[in-house]
TIZATOR-962049 format. One record per atom (N, C-alpha, C): residue in three letters; x, y, z. Coordinates in steps of 0.2 Angstrom, whole numbers, plus 2048, in hexadecimal, padded with zeros to 3 digits. Example, Ala and Ser with C-alpha at 12.3 -4.5 7.8 and 13.67 -1.06 7.14 Angstrom:
% TIZATOR-962049
ala8427E4827;ala83E7EA827;ala8427F0827;ser8407F5823;ser8447FB824;ser840800827;
END
This chain:
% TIZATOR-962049
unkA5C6303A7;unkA646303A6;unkA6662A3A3;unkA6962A39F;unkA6D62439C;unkA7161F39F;unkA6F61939F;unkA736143A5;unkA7B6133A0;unkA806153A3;unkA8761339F;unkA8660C39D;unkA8B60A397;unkA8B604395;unkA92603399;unkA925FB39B;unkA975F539A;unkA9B5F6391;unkAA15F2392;unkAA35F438A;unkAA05EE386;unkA9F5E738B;unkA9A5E2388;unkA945E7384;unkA925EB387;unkA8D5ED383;unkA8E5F237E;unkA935F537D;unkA955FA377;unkA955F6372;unkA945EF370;unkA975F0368;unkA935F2364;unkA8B5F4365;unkA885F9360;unkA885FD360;unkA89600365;unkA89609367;unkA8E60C365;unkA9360C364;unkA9960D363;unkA9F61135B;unkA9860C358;unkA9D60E353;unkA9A61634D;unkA9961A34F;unkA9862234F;unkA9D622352;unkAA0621356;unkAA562435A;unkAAB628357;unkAAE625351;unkAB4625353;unkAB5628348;unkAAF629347;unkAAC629341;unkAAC63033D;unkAAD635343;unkAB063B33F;unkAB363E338;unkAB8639338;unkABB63B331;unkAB863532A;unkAB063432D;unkAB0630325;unkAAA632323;unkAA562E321;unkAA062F319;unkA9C62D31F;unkA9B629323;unkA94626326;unkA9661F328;unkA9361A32C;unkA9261532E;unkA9560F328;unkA9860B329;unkA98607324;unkA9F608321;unkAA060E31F;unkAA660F31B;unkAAF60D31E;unkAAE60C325;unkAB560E325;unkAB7605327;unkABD60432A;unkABF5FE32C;unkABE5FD334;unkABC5F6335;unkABD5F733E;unkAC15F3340;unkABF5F6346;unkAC55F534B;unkAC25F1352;unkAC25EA353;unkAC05EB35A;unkAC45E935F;unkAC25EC367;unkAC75EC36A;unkAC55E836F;unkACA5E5370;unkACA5DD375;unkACB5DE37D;unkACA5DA382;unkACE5D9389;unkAD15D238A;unkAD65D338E;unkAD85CC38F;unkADC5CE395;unkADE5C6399;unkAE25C639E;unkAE85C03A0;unkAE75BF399;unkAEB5B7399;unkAEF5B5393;unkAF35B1393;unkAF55AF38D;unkAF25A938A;unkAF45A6384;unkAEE5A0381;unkAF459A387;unkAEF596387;unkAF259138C;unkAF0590393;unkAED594398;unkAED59439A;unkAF45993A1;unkAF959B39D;unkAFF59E39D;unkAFC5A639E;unkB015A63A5;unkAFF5B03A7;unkB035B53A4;unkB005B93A2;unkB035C039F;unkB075C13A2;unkB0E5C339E;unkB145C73A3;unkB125CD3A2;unkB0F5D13A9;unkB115D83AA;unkB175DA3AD;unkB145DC3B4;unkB1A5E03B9;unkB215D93BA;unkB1E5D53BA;unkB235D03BD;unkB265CD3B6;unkB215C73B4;unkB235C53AE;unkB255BD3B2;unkB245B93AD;unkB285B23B0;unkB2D5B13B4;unkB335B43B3;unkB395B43B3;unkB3C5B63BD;unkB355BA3BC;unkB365BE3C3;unkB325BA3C8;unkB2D5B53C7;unkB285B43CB;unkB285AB3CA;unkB2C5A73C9;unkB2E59F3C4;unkB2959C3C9;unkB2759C3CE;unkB215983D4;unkB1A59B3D0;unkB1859E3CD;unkB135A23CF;unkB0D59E3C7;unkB0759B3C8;unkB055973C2;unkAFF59B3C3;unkAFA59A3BF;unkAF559D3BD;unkAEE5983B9;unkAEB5953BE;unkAE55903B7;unkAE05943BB;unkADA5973B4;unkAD459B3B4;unkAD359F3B8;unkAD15A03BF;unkAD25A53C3;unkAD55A63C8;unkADA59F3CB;unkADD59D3CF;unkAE659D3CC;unkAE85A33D3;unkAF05A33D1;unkAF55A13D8;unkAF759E3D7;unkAFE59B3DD;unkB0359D3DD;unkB0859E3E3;unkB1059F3E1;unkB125983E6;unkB0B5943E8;unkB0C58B3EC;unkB0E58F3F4;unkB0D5953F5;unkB0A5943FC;unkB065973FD;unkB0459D3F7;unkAFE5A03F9;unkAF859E3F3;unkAF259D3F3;unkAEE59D3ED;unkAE95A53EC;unkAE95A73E8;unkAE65AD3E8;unkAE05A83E2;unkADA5AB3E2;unkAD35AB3DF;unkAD15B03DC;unkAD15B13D7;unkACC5B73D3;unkAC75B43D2;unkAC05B93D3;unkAB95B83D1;unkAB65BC3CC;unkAB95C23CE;unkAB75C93CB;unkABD5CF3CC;unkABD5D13C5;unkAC15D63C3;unkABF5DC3BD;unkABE5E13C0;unkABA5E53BD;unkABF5EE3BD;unkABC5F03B7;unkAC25F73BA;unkABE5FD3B3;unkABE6043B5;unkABA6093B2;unkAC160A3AE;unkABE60C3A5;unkAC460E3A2;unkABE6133A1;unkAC361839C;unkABF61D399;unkAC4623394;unkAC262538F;unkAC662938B;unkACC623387;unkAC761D383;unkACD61A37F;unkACD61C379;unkAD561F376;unkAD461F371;unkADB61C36D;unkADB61D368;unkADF61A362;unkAE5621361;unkAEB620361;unkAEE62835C;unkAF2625357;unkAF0629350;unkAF462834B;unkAFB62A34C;unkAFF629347;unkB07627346;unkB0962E346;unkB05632342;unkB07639345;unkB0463E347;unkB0063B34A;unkB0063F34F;unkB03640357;unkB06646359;unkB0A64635E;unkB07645365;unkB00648364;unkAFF64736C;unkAF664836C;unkAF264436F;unkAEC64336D;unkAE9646375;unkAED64837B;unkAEC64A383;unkAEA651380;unkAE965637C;unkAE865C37C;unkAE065F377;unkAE0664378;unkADA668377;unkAD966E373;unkAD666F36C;unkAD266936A;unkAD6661367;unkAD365D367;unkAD7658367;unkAD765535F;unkADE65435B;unkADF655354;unkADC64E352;unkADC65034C;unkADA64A346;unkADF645347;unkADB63F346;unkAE0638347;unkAE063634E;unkADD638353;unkADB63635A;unkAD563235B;unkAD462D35A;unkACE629358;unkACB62635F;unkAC5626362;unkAC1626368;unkABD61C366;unkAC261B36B;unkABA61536B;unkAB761636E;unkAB861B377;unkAB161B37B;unkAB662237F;unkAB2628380;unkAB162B384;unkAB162D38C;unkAA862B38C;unkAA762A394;unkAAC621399;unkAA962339E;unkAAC61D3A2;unkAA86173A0;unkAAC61239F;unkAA860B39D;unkAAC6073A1;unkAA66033A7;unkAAB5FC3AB;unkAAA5F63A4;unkAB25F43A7;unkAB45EE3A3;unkAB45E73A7;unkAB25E23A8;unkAB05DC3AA;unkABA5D93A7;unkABC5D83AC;unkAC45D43A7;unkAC25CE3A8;unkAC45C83A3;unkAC25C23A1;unkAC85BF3A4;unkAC65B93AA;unkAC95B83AF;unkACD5AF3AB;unkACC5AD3A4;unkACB5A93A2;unkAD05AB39C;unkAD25A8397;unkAD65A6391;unkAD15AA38C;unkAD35AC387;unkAD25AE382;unkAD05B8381;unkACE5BB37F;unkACB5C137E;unkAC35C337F;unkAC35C9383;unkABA5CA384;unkABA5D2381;unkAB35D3382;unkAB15DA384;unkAB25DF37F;unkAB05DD378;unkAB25DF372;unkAAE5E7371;unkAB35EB370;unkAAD5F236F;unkAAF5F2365;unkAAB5F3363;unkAAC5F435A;unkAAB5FC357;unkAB15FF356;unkAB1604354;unkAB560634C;unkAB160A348;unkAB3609341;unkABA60F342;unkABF60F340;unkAC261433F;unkAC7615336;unkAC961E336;unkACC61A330;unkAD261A331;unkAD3617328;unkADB612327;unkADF61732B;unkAE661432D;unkAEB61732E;unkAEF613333;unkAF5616336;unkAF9613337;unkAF961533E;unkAF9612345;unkAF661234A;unkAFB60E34F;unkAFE614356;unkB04612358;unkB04612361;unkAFD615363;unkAFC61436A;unkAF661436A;unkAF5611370;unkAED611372;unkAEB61537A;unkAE861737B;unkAE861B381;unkADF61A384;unkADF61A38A;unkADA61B38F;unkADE61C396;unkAD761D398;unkAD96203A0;unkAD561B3A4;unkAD96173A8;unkAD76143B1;unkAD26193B3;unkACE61A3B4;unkAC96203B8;unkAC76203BC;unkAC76213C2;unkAC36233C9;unkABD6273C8;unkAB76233C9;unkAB16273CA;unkAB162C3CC;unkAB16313CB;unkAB16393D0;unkAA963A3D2;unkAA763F3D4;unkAA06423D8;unkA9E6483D0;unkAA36493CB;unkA9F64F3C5;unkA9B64A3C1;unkA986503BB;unkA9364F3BA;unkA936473B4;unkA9B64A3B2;unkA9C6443AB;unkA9C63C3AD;unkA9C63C3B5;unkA9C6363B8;unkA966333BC;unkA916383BA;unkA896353BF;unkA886303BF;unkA866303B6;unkA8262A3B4;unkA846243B6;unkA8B6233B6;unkA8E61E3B6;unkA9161C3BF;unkA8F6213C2;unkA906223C7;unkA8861E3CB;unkA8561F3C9;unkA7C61F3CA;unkA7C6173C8;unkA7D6123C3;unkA7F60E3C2;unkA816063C5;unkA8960C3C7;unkA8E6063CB;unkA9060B3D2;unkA8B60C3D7;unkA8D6103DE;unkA9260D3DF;unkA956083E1;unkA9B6043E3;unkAA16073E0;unkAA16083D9;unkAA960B3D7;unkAA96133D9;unkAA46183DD;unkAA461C3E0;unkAAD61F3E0;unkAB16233E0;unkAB86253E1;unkABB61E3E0;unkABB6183D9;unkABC6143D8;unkABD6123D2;unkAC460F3D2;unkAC460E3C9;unkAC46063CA;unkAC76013CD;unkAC75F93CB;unkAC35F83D3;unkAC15F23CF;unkABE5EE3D8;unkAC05E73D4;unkAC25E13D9;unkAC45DB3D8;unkAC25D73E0;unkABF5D23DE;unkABF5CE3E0;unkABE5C73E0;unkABF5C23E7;unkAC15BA3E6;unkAC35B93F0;unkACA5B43ED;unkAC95B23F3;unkAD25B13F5;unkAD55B43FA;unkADE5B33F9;unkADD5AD402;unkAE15A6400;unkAE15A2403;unkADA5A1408;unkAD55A1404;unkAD159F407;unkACA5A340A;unkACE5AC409;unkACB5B140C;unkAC65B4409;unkAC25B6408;unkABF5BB403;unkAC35C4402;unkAC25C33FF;unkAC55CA3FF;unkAC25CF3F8;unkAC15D73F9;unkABF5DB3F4;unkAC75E13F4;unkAC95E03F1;unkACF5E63ED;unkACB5EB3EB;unkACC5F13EC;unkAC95F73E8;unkACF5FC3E7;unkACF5FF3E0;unkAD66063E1;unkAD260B3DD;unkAD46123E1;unkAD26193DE;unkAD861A3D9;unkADA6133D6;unkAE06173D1;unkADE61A3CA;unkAE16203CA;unkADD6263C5;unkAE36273C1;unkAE46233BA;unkAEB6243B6;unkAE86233AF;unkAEE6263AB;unkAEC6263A3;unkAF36213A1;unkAF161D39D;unkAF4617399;unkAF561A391;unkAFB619391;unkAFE61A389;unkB0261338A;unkAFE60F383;unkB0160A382;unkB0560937B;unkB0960837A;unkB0D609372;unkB0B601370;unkB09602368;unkB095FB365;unkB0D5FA362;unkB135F5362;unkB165F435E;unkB185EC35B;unkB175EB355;unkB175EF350;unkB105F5351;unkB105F934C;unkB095FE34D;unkB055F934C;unkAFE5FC349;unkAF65FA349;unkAF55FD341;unkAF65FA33B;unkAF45FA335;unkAEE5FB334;unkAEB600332;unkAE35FD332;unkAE35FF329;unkAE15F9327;unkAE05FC31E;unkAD75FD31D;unkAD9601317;unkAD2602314;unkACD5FB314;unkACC5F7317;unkAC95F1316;unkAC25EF319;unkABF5EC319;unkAB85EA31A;unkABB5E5323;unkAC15E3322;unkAC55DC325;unkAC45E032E;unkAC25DD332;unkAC25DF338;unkAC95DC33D;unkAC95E3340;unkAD35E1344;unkAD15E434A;unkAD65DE34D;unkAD15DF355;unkADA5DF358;unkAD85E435D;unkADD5E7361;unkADE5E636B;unkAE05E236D;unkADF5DD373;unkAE45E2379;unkADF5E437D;unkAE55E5382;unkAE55E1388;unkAEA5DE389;unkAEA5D938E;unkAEC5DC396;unkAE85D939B;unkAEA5DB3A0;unkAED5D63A4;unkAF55D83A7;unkAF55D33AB;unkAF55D13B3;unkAED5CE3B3;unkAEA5CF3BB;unkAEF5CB3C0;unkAF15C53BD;unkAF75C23C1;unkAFD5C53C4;unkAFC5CB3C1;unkB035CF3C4;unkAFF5D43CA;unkAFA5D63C8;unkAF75DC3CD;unkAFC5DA3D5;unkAFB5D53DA;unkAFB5D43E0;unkB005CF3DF;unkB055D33DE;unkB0C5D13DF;unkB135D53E5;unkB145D23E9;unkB1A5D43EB;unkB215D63E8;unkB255D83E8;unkB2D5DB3E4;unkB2F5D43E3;unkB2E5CE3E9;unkB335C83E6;unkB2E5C43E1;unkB285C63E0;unkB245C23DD;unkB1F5BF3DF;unkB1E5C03E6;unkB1B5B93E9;unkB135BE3EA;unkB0E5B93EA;unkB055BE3EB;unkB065C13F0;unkB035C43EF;unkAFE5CC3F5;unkAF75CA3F7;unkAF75C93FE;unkAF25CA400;unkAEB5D03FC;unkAE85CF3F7;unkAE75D83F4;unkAE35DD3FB;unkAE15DA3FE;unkADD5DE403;unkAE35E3406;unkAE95E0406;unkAEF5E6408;unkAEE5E9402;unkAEE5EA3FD;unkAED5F03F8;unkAE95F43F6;unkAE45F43FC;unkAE05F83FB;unkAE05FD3FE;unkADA6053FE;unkADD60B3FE;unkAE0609407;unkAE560D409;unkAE860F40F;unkAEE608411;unkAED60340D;unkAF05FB40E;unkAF75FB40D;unkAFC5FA410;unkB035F8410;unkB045F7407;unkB015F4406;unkB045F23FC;unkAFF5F73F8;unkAFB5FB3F9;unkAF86003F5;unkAFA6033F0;unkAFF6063F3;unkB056083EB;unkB096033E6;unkB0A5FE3EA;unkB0E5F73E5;unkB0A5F63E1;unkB015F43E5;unkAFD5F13DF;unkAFB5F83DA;unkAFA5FC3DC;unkAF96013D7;unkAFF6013D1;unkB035FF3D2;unkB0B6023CE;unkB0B5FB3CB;unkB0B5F53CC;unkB085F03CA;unkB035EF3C3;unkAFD5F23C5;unkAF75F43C2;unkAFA5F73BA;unkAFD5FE3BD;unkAFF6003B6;unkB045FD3B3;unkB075FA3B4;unkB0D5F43B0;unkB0A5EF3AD;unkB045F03AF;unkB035E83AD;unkAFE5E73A5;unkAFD5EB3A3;unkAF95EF39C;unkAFE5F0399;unkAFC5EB392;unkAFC5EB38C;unkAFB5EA384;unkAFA5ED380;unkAF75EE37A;unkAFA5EC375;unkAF55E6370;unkAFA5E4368;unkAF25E2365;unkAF45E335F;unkAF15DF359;unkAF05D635B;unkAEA5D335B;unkAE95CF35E;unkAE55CA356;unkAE55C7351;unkAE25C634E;unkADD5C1350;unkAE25BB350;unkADC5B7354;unkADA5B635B;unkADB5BA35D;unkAD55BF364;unkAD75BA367;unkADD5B736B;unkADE5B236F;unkAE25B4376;unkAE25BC376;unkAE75BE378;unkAED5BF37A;unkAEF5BC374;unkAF85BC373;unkAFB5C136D;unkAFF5C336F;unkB025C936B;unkB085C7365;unkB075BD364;unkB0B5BB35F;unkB095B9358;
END
């Protein structure tokens, strides 16, 4: 049986993928898609909160404070799976059979390592063709027990009924977070995603922002071991999570969206 790839490992495998509508390898434009969790500087992504909501709260490489609690990221990892691209018109790429213009950079379930650091990681390279490109989509995925999830199951037992696991250390503590959270992500790009007939590689960054996950209403850190399955914040950090993802054209891979 086939060991699943990490998306560190797709950047060769990958491009067949997405490759349908053309002549063969070589011919079309690519596109590669990035990760990130921070903005250039050292500066936290605004997700669910945003600066404005959270003005205590600073962020240097994988240590974050709001100056009474410190929170520590070591590791942060999370299953996607079903990312794809949809063109400008196309209305809706969730249905069956699935129409032209719906373009796949990965299918099965691939963990993503998020880069707890500045700049962009985890580049998977997929040719697709030209056109004019207005959402990006994948699914948060929960390991389930069927067949489409063995391998990848057989690999990584730990994310078992699991889609992210994170760990580090809040004030001192160790701690491991884990969520069965099973959601599909429509991200709108805007402006869109140009892809012209070109040899020119465009790279497409979706940023996470980890600094918001283990957040409370008034902004201030969460314990995350509370947000885990059965935990008093379970749902906040869940709700958290999906706010916190975002998608733009990234050219110099630094990921900032300006």
């Amino acid at each position: 049986m086939k060991r699943p790839m990490s998306l560190s490992a797709c950047l060769v495998g990958l491009v067949a993928a997405a490759c349908s509508d053309g002549t063969g390898p070589g011919t079309q434009p690519v596109v590669l898609l990035s990760f990130a969790t921070r903005l250039p500087g050292g500066l936290q992504a605004a997700g669910a909160f945003g600066a404005a909501r959270a003005p205590g709260i600073t962020m240097a490489g994988d240590t974050i404070t709001d100056g009474s609690n410190t929170l520590i990221i070591t590791s942060a990892q999370i299953v996607l799976r079903e990312i794809e691209l949809e063109r400008q018109e196309v209305v809706d790429c969730d249905v069956s059979p699935e129409p032209a213009g719906c373009e796949d950079f990965e299918v099965g379930p691939v963990l993503v390592d998020l880069p707890l650091g500045p700049g962009v990681r985890e580049q998977v390279t997929v040719e697709i063709p030209p056109g004019t490109y207005t959402e990006v989509e994948f699914e948060i995925h929960k390991i389930g027990d069927d067949a489409e999830d063995a391998a990848f199951r057989a690999a990584h037992p730990e994310f078992a009924q699991k889609s992210i696991r994170v760990q580090g250390t809040y004030n001192g503590a160790p701690f491991t977070f884990e969520s069965d959270l099973d959601v599909e992500q429509e991200l709108d790009l805007a402006p869109p995603l140009v892809i012209a007939d070109s040899v020119t590689a465009t790279n497409l960054t979706v940023r996470v922002g980890l600094a918001d996950w283990f957040r409370a209403l008034d902004g201030k850190l969460l314990n995350p071991a509370t947000g885990n399955k059965g935990g008093a914040n379970e749902s906040l950090v869940k709700e958290n999570i999906k706010q916190s993802v975002e998608a733009f054209e990234d050219h110099d891979e630094d990921g900032n969206d300006n």
